[in-house]
Every structure is written in C-alpha cells, then in structure tokens.
C-alpha positions in Angstrom: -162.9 105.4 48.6 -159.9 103.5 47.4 -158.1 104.3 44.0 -159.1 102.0 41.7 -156.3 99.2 40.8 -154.2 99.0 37.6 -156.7 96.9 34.6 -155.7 94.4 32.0 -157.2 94.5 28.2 -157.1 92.3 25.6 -157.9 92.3 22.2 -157.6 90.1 19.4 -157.7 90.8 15.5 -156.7 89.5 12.4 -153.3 90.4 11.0 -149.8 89.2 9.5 -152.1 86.1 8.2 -153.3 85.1 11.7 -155.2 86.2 14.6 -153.2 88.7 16.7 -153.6 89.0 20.1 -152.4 91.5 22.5 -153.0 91.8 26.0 -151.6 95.2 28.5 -151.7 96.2 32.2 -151.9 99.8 32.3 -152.9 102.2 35.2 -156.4 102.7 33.8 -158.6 101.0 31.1 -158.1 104.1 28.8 -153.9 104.6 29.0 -154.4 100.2 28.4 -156.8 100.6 25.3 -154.5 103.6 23.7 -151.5 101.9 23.8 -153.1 98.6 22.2 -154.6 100.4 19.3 -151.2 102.3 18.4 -149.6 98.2 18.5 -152.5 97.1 16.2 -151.2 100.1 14.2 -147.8 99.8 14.2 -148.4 95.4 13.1 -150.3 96.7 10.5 -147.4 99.1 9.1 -145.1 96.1 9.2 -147.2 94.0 7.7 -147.9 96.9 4.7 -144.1 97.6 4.2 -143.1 94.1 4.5 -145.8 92.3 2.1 -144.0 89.6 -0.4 -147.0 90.8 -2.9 -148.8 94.5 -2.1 -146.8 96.2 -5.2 -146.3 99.2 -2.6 -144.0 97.2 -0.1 -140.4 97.1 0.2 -140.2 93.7 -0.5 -142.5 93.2 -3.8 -140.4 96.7 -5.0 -137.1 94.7 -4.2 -138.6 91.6 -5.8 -139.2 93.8 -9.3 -136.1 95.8 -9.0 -134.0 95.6 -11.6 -130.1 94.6 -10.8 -128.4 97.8 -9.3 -131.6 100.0 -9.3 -131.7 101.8 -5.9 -135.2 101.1 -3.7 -136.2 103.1 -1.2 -136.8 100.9 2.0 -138.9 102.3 4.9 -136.3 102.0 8.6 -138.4 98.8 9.3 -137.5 97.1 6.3 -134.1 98.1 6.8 -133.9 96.5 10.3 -134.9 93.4 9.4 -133.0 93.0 6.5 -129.7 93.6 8.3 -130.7 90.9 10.5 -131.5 89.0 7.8 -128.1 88.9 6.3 -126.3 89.0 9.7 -127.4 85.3 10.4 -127.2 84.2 6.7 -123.4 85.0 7.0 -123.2 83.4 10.4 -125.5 80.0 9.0 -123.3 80.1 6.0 -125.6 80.5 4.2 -128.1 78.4 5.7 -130.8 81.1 6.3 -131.9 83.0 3.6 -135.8 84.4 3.5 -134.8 84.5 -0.7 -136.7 81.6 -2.3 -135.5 79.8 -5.1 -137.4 81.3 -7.8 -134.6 83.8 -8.9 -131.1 83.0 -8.7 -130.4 85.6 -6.1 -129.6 85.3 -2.4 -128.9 87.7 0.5 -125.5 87.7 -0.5 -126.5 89.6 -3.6 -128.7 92.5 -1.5 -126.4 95.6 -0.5 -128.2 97.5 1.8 -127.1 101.0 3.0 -129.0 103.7 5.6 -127.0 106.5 4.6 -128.5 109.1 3.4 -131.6 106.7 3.8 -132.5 103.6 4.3 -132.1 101.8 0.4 -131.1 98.7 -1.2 -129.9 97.5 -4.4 -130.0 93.6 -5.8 -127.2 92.5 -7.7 -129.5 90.0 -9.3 -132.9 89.3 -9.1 -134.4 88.0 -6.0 -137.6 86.6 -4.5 -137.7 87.5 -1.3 -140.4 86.7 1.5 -139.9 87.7 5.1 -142.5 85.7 6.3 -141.7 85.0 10.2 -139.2 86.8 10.5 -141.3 90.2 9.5 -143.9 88.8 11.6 -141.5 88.8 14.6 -140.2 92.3 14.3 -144.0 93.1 14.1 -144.6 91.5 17.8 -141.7 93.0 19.1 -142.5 96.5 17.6 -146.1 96.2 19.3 -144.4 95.4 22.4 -142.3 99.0 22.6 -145.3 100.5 21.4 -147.1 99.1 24.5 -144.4 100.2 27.1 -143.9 103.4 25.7 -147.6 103.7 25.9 -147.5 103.5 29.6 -148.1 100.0 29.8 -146.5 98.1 32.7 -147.0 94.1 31.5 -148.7 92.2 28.7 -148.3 89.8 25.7 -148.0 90.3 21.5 -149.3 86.6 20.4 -149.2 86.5 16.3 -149.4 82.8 16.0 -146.3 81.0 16.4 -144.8 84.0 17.6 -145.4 85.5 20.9 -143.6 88.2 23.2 -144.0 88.5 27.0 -143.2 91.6 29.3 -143.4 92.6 32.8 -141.4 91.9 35.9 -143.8 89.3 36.4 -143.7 85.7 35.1 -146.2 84.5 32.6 -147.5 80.6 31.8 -148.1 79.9 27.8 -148.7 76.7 27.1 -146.3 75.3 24.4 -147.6 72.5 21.7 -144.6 70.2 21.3 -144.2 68.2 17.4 -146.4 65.7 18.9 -149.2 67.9 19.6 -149.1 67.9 23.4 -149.5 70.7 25.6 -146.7 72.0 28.3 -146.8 75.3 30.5 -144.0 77.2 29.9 -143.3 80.4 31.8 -141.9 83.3 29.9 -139.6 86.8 31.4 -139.4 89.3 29.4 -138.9 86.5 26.7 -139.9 85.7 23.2 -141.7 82.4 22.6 -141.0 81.5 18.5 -142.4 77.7 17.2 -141.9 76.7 13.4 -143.0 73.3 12.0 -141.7 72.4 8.8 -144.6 71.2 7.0 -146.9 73.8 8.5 -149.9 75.0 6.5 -149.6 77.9 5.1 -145.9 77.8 4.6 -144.5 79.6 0.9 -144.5 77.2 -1.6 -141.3 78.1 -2.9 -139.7 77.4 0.3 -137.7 74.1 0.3 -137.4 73.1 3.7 -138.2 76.5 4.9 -135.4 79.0 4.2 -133.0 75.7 2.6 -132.2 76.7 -0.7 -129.8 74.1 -2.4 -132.3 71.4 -2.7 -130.6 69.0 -0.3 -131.8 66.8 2.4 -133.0 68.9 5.2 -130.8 67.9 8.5 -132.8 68.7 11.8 -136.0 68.3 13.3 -139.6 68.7 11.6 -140.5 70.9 14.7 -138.9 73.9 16.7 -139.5 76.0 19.5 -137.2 79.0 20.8 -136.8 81.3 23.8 -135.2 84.3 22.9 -134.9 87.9 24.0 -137.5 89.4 20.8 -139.9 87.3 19.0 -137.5 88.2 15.3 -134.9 86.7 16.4 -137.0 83.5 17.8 -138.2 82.6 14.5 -135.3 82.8 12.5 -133.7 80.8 14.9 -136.6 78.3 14.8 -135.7 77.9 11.1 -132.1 76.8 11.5 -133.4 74.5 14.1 -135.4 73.0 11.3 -132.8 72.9 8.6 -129.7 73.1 10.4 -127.5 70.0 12.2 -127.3 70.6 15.9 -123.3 71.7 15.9 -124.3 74.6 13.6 -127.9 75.9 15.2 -126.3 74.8 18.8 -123.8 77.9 18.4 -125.8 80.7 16.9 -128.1 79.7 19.5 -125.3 80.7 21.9 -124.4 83.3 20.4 -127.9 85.3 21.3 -128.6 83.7 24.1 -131.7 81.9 23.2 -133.0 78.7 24.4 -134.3 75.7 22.6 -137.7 74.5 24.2 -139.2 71.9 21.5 
C-alpha cells in the first residue's frame, strides 16, 4: 500500500480586524494542523503587543508614556519599530505610523535593545501600527509555518498576504477599479492599501501624511515585496508619495509595484 501523499489545510479566523486565513502543505494532516495553530498563536501575540488601545500593549504604553519615561517593549514591538523609523528617515519624513493627535513623530522615539528591548518618547505621541503590525504578523505566521515542518502555504490577513513554497501560487489582485487579475506570487508578499478604505484611523490624514497637505500619488496601491511588513508600508508611500520618491525606496528593497 502506497504512503499516503503530503495534505494541504486551511483555516480561517478572525484577527488583526479581519478574517485571517492560513493555508500549509505539510507531510501529514497532523504536522499541517500543529503548525497552523502555533501561526494563529503567534498573530494573536502581535496583535496583543501591538494594539493602538489594549492598555497592556506596547503601543497604548508608549502612547501614555510620559516624555523620557523608559517602556518596556516586547522583541516584536522592537522590530517593527526600527523599521518603522528606518523608512521615515529614508521618506523624509513621509511615513510615520504617529497620527497627528500629539505633536510627536518617529523622530522623537529613541528606541534601544540593549539590555532589553525599550523605548522612550521625547514628546508625546499617538502611535498606531496598523498595517504595518499586521504585516509583521503574516510574515511571523509564515516562519512559524516552516519551522513547523511545513513545506508551502499562504498567511492572507486582508490586504496583506504572504506566499511560500518553491512552487508558484495565483491570487487574484482587485485593482482601484475593482477588477480582478491573477497574479502569481514566489516566495513573495502581496500588500494592497486604498486610501479611503473603511476602516482606516480617523486621525490619519492621507494615511501616514502628517502635515496636512495635498496628498501626491494614487488613491490605490499594490506591492510585491519579499515580507508582507515591508509591502504595506510601501503601499502607503505609494499613496502619499510622488513617484521619484516611492520609485527609489521601492528599489531600494527590491519590491515591485503591481496596482
């Protein structure tokens, strides 16, 4: 009798204010199931440490920090953070996940890791992750799955969506004017962002524009990029950014626009 063949689950649940869907090939239906219950587990830890509200999180206890009070950040928060203020330095300024509530910006958030992972505001800030969070979460899930012995699959949180496997995989991609096209995705994140979305933070003005001008690019983006973090934030300068400035950062981490 021949050994049964590798199996394929997928599950869907909600989380990180949509329905979460993850999908794994695995050797057998027990190794797949395992591995997709630790990535349920691990997007719910980013979504518990990262919450702009949940008086617990990192961000709501960097949001009512007082200036040059230490916080304690969990490694997650940390990671996300740095990237964060790496592409607010190379947007000049351009992305910043602080809303225009409180004066401050990433510019005023030292972060450090030694001895632990901590921050300190040098004014008050309101931050909100939002997409950006919700991409470290699909990309966490993904390492979860692999180290979990999973050989392919898919984390799909909405707009954001990570593919692995040697094998190539067909989403279909909405474009702005609500048409459908099959993309296939490599070991590729999938990230779109629409300006006037639902559900986008009041506070934002244009998304992740802070100075009240006119936003300059498009109402609607969608990026390829190696993880589903980077994706989205680069979907937001897509959005707010002319195409000489999002053009190079786009470049720079070798990421593709697709809408």
């Amino acid at each position: 009798m021949p050994a049964p063949g590798p199996v394929t689950l997928k599950r869907m649940r909600p989380a990180l204010g949509t329905a979460v869907v993850i999908e794994a090939r695995a050797p057998d239906e027990a190794t797949a199931a395992r591995a997709i219950e630790a990535a349920f587990a691990q997007v719910a830890h980013v979504e518990a440490v990262m919450h702009p509200y949940d008086a617990d999180s990192d961000v709501a206890r960097l949001n009512a920090a007082a200036p040059g009070s230490p916080v304690a950040l969990r490694p997650a928060t940390h990671a996300v953070l740095s990237f964060a203020q790496q592409l607010h330095r190379a947007s000049g300024g351009a992305f910043d996940p602080c809303l225009p509530l409180r004066p401050g910006t990433l510019v005023d958030l030292d972060l450090t890791d030694r001895p632990q992972p901590a921050a300190r505001v040098r004014r008050p800030v309101a931050l909100d992750l939002g997409g950006i969070a919700k991409g470290y979460a699909v990309d966490q899930a993904v390492a979860v799955l692999r180290s979990g012995g999973c050989s392919a699959g898919l984390v799909n949180a909405g707009g954001d969506l990570r593919v692995f496997g040697t094998q190539p995989q067909t989403v279909l991609l909405r474009g702005g004017d609500g048409a459908l096209a099959a993309l296939e995705l490599t070991e590729a994140a999938l990230a779109v962002s629409h300006r006037s979305q639902a559900g986008a933070p009041t506070g934002h003005r244009g998304y992740y524009r802070r100075d009240g001008a006119a936003v300059s690019g498009t109402p609607h983006a969608a990026v390829e990029a190696g993880s589903a973090m980077c994706a989205d934030a680069l979907t937001k300068l897509v959005l707010v950014c002319q195409e000489e400035v999002y053009g190079v950062l786009l470049r720079e981490h070798g990421a593709l626009r697709r809408a």
